[in-house]
PATI-559975 format. One record per residue (C-alpha): chain; residue in one letter; x negated, y negated, z negated; residue number from 1. Coordinates in nm, 3 decimals, m for minus. Example, Ala and Ser with C-alpha at 12.3 -4.5 7.8 and 13.67 -1.06 7.14 Angstrom:
2
A  a  m1.230  0.450  m0.780  1
A  s  m1.367  0.106  m0.714  2
END
This chain:
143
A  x  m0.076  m1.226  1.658  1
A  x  m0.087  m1.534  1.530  2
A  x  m0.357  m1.830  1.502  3
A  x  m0.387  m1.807  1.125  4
A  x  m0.585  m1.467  1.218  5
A  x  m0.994  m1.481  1.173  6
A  x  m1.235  m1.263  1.328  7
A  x  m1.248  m1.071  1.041  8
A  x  m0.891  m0.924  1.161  9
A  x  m1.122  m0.771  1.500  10
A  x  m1.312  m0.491  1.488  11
A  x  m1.569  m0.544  1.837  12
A  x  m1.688  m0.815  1.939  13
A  x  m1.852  m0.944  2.291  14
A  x  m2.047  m1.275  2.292  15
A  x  m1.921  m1.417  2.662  16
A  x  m2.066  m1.806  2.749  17
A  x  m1.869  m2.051  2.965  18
A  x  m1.996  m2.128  3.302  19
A  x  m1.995  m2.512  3.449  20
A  x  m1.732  m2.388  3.652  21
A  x  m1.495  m2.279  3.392  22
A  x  m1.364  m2.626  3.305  23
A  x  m1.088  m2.772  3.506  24
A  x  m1.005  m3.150  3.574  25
A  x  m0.840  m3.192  3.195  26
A  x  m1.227  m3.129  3.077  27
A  x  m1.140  m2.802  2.929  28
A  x  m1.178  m2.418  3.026  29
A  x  m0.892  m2.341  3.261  30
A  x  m0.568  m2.106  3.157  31
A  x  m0.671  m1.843  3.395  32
A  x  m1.034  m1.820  3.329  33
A  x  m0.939  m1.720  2.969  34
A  x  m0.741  m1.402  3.141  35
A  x  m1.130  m1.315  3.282  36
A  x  m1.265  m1.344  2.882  37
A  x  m0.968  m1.089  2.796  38
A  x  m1.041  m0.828  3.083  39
A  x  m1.361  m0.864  3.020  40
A  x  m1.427  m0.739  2.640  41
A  x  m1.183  m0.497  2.687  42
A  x  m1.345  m0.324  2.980  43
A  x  m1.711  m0.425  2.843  44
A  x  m1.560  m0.187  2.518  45
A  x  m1.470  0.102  2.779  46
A  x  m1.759  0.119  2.980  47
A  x  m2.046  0.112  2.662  48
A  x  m1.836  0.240  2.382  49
A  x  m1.595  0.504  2.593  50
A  x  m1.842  0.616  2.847  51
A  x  m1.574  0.476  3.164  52
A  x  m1.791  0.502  3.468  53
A  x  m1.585  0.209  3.677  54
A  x  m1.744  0.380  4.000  55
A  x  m1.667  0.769  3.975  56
A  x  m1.464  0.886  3.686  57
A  x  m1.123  0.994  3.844  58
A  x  m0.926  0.865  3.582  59
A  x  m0.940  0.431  3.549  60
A  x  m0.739  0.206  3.388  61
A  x  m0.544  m0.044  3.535  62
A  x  m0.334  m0.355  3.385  63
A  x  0.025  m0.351  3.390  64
A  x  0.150  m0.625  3.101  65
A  x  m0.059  m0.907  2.976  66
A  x  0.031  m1.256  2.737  67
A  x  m0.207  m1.561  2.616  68
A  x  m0.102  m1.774  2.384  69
A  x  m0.360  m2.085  2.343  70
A  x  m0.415  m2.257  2.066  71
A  x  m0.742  m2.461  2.082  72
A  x  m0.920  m2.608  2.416  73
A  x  m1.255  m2.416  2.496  74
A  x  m1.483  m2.649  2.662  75
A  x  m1.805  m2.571  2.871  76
A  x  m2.108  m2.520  2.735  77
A  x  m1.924  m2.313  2.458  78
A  x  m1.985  m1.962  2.356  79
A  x  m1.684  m1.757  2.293  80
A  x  m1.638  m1.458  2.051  81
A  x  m1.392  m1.266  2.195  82
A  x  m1.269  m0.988  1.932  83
A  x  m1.106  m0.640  2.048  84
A  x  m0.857  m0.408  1.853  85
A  x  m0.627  m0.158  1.991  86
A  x  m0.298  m0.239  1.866  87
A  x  m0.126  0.069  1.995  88
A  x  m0.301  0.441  2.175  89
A  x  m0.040  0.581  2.354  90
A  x  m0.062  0.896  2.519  91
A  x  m0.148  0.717  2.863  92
A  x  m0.187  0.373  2.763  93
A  x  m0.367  0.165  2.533  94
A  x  m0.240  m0.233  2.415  95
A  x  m0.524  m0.462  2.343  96
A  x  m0.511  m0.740  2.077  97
A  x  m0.779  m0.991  2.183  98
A  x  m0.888  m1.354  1.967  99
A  x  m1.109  m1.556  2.132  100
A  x  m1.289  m1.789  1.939  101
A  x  m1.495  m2.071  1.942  102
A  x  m1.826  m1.882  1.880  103
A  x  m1.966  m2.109  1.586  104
A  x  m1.643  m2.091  1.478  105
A  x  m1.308  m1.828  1.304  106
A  x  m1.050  m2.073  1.417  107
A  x  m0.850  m1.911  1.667  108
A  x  m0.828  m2.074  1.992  109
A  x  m0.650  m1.795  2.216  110
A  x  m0.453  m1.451  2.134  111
A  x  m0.351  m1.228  2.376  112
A  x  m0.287  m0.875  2.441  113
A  x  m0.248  m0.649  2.755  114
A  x  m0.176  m0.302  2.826  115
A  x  m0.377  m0.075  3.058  116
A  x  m0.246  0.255  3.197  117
A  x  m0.487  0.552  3.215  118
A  x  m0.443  0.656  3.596  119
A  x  m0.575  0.923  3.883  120
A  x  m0.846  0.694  4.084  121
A  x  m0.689  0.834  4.422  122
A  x  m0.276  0.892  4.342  123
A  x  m0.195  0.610  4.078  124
A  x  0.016  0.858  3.896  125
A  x  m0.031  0.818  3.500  126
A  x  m0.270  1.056  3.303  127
A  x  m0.321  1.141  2.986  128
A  x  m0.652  0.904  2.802  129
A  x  m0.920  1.123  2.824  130
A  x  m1.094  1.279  2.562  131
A  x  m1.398  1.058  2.563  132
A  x  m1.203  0.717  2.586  133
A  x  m0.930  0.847  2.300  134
A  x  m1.162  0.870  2.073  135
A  x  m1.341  0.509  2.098  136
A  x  m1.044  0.329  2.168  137
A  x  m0.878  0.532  1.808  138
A  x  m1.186  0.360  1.646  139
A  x  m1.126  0.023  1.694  140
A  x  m0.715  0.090  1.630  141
A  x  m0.569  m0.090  1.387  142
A  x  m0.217  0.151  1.431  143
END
């Protein structure tokens, strides 16, 4: 990705404000905090659009690769628009492309991706994405 991208290159978006607590000495939102806007619309996507119940389904997804690349400061009391595409559906993994932007805004001030893998809750052992999760995670691909 690159920061000439606009929202229009997303295809879901999640409204997520700042908190206070969010910006670090430098008067800006803090590196890692932007990692919690990224996990964040991606799982927000799986749980209402792909029917992932976080507490009992036996297959979850966890991280294993992740990147942010920043490009503009976010700064409390911002809004951000953080917009979701799948990039790649493997057949037991999915790679995210995430923009965060400025909400009033479709300058891009952070792109990142990350991969989950689609796992047995009790053995960690990779599963195929099931059915239900396949099919609104192929409808946000842009692959």
């Amino acid at each position: 990705m690159s920061k000439q991208e606009t929202k229009a290159d997303f295809k879901h978006f999640l409204t997520i404000p700042t908190r206070w607590m969010d910006n670090d000495i430098y008067g800006h939102v803090n590196n890692v905090i932007y990692y919690s806007y990224i996990d964040t619309v991606a799982n927000e996507y799986l749980i209402h659009h792909g029917g992932l119940d976080i507490h009992h389904d036996s297959v979850i997804a966890v991280a294993v690769e992740s990147q942010c690349k920043y490009f503009r400061p976010i700064v409390f009391p911002d809004s951000i628009e953080a917009g979701l595409r799948v990039g790649h559906l493997g057949n037991t993994s999915v790679r995210y492309e995430i923009g965060l932007f400025n909400a009033c805004e479709d300058t891009l001030c952070a792109s990142a991706y990350f991969v989950h893998v689609f796992v047995r809750r009790e053995s960690y052992k990779p599963v195929p994405i099931p059915g239900k999760l396949r099919r609104a995670l192929s409808k946000i691909s842009i692959a």
